[in-house]
Each structure stands twice: as C-alpha cells, then as structure tokens.
N, C-alpha and C positions, 0 to 999 in steps of 0.2 A: 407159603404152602408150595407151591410151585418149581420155587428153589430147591427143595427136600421132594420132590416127584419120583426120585428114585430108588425113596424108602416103601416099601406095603404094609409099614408099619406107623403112622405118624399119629402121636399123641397130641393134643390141644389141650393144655392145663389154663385154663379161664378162672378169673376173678369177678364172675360176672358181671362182664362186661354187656352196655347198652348198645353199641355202637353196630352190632351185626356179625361180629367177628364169629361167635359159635356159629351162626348158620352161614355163614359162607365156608366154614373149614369142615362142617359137616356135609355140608352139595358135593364137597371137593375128596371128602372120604375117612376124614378124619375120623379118628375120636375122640370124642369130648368129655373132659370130667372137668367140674367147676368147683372152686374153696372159696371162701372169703376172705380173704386181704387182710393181714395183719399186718404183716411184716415180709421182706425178701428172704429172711435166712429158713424161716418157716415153710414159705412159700416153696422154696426148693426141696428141701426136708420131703415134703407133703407129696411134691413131684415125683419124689423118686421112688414112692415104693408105689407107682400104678402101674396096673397090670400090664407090664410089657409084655410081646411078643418074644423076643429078644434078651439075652442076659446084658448087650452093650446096650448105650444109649449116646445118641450127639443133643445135647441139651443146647437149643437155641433161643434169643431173644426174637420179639417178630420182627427186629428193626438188624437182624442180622442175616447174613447168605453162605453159606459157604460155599467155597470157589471149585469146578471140578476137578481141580489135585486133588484136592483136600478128599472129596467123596474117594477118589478112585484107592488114595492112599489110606482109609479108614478100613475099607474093602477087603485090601490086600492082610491089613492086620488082624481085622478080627476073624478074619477066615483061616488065622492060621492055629492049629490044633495044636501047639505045643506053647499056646501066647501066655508069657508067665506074666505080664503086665494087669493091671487092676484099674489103671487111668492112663491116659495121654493127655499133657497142656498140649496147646496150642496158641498159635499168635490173632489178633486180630489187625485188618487193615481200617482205621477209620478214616471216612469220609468226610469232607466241607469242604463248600463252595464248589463243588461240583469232580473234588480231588482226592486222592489219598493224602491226607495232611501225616507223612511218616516223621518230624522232628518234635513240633508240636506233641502231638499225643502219648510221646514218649515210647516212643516202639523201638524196641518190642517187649509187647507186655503179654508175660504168658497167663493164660487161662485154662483152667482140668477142664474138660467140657465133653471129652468121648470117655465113658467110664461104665466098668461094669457097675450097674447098679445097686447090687447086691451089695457090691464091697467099699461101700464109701457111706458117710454120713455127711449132714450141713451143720458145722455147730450153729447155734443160736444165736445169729448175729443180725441187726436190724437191718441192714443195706450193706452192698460189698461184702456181702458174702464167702466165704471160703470152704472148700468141700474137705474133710478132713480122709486121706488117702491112708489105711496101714497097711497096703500093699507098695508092687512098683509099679514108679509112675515115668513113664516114657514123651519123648516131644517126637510133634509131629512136625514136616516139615510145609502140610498147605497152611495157608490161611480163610478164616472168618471176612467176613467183608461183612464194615457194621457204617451203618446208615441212620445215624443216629440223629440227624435231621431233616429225616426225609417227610417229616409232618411241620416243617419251618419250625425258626429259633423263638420264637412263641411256646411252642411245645415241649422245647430244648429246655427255657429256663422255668415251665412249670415244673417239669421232673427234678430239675435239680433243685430248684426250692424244698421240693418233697426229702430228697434225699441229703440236702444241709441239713433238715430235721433231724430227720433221724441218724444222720453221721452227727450230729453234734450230742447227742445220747449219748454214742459209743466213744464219741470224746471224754467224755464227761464219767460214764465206768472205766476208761483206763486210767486215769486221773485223779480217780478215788479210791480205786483198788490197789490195796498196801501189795497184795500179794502178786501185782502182776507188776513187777520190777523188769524196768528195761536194759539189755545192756548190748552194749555198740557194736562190740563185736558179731551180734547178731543178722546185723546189715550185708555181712561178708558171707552171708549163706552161699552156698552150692544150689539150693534149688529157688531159681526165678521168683517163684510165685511165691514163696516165702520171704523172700529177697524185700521183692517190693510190698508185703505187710508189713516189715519191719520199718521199712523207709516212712511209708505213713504212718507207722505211730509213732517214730519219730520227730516227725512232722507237728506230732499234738503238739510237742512241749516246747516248741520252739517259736520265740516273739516275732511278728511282722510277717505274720504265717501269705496272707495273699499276697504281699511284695518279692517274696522267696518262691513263691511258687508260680509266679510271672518269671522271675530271674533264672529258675532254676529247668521250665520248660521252652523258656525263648531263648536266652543265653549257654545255659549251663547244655543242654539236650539241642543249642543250636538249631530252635523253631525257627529262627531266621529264615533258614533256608527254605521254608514254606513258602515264601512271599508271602504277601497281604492276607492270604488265608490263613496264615500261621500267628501271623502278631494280633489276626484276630480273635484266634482259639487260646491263643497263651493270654488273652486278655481276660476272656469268660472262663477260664480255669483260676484265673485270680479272682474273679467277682465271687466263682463257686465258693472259692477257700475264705473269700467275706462271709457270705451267707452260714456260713461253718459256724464262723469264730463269732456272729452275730447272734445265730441261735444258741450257740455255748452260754454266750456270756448273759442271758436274757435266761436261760434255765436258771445258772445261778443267783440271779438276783432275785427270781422268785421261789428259790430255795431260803434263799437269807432272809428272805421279807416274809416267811410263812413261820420261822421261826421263833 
C-alpha cells in the first residue's frame, strides 16, 4: 500500500483473506472488493472490470513495488492526450537473499501490467496468466521490484506447490489438444511476452524437463553470476519444474486408472 501512495485511487481485490489484509488497506484508504478464488486467469479477468477511477490501471501483486522511475514514467504517459497505446510490458527485478538475483530469474522478463482496462482481456488460463492486448502495446523503461520471499521459503514453496498444480493442468491441455499445434518458429517472436510463452510450452514437451531448467537458468542465462544466491534459485526452479512434471504425471495415471 504505501509503495502505490501516490495513487488516489488504489483498489484491493481480496480473496477473502483471514489474515487482516482488507482491514488494514481499508485504515490506509483503499477500496476493497472481494471474489472467491478459483483460479489466477479468472481472478484477473474479474479484477479488471472494477469500478476504476481511471481508464489505466498498474496491476500489482502484494509482494511487489514498483520503483519511482517507474511511477514518474507511467505519469508522463498516460497524461499524454494523443497516447495511441492500449498496454505497456514492463520488466521486473526479483529478489533473494537479500539481492536482485538478475541471471538466475532470467531477466528480463517482460510483463503487460500498466493497461487500459477497457481494452484488454485475461484468457482463461489457471496460473501464469496472460492479458490478451488487440491494441498497441509499448515497453516501459522502470522496473517492478518483486519480493517474492519476503514471507520466507516456507511460503515460497507452498505457492509454488499450488501453482505446480495447476501448471501441470495446463500441461496437460496443451498436450491433449490436437488443435493447439506447436511450431518453432514461434520462439523467434518480436514481442517478449509472447516470446517467453512460446518457450514454456516448449518446455512441456521436452524430456528431463527440471535438469534443463537448472541448466538452462544457471548455465545457459549464466545464474552463476549470482553467486550462492543464484545456484540457489536455479536450484528451486528445478524442484519447481519437478513439482510440474510430478503433478502431470499423477493426473495421468489417475486418468488411465478411472478408465
């Protein structure tokens, strides 16, 4: 909340949560509207059409800041009366052990996340999400500061247990669906954020999926250079892509065994 202080507009979208979160972003001025939790792709879907003040929006998570370039530079754009844009990605910096881990995490990875709201959708997707833009979509040059273990790795690997779940779903429709044919060339996109959806679904169909994605973020992305905080994060990126290929493969067999 405090990070976003120099909005007069700040929305709280709550899945009703126990923890206190509504009443302290309401003390602080917020508004609050609450849904209940199905799924992420829905979950933003549902976000976007509350009643804003505002036709833009900077969609944040709570475990994220953005930096004051970033503010000063969103400022500059949406105040401008001839803005033909509909979105802007932007990058995030993430954090461990007390650092920006920039090789590891694979940066930079762009993100839509300042957008008019009007003019975007979320397709239906269970986690990892992607905001479907048929306007133009512009980069910004601040970054996101995400803090995404600022409630310790306790916390770190319950969400991602959650979200093996349900990415191993969405493994699991690409992989059954005749009509969603992959092809290579599609890696070689022009636009980032599509770039790197194509890469992970590439990812599905390929053997020794957490050995490659150790190799591919310590080695290949050059995590090394993180020191010890990096070979640590390129580690539990590999456990994640276990967790994946574990839930995958355990839907399957109680697919075959219902049979």
């Amino acid at each position: 909340m405090q990070s976003c202080s120099w909005s007069d507009d700040i929305l709280v979208f709550d899945s009703h949560s126990t923890d206190g979160t509504t009443e302290k972003a309401e003390a602080l001025g917020a508004r609050v509207f609450k849904r209940e939790f199905d799924n992420y792709g829905a979950q933003r879907e549902a976000a976007r059409g509350l009643p804003y003040k505002y036709p833009w929006v900077l969609a944040v998570d709570a475990d994220e800041r953005p930096e004051p370039e970033l503010v000063d530079e969103m400022f500059q754009l949406v105040r401008q009366p001839d803005q033909k844009h509909a979105a802007f990605r932007l990058r995030r910096k993430d954090h461990f052990m007390g650092r920006w881990i920039k090789y590891s995490t694979l940066y930079p990875s762009w993100f839509i996340r300042l957008y008019r709201h009007a003019e975007i959708f979320y397709e239906p997707r269970a986690v990892h999400e992607y905001p479907n833009v048929p306007g133009v979509v512009g980069e910004l040059h601040g970054h996101l500061l995400h803090y995404s273990f600022s409630k310790g790795l306790e916390e770190w690997f319950v969400k991602h247990c959650r979200y093996a779940t349900l990415e191993a779903q969405e493994n699991l429709k690409l992989l059954t669906d005749s009509s969603a044919g992959f092809q290579l060339f599609q890696i070689l996109s022009r636009d980032p954020v599509q770039r790197r959806r194509k890469l992970k679904e590439l990812s599905v169909r390929l053997p020794f999926r957490p050995y490659l994605r150790f190799l591919y973020s310590y080695i290949f992305r050059m995590g090394f250079l993180d020191g010890l905080a990096g070979y640590r994060y390129a580690k539990m990126l590999a456990m994640y892509e276990q967790m994946i290929v574990l839930n995958l493969r355990d839907i399957q067999y109680k697919s075959q065994n219902q049979t």
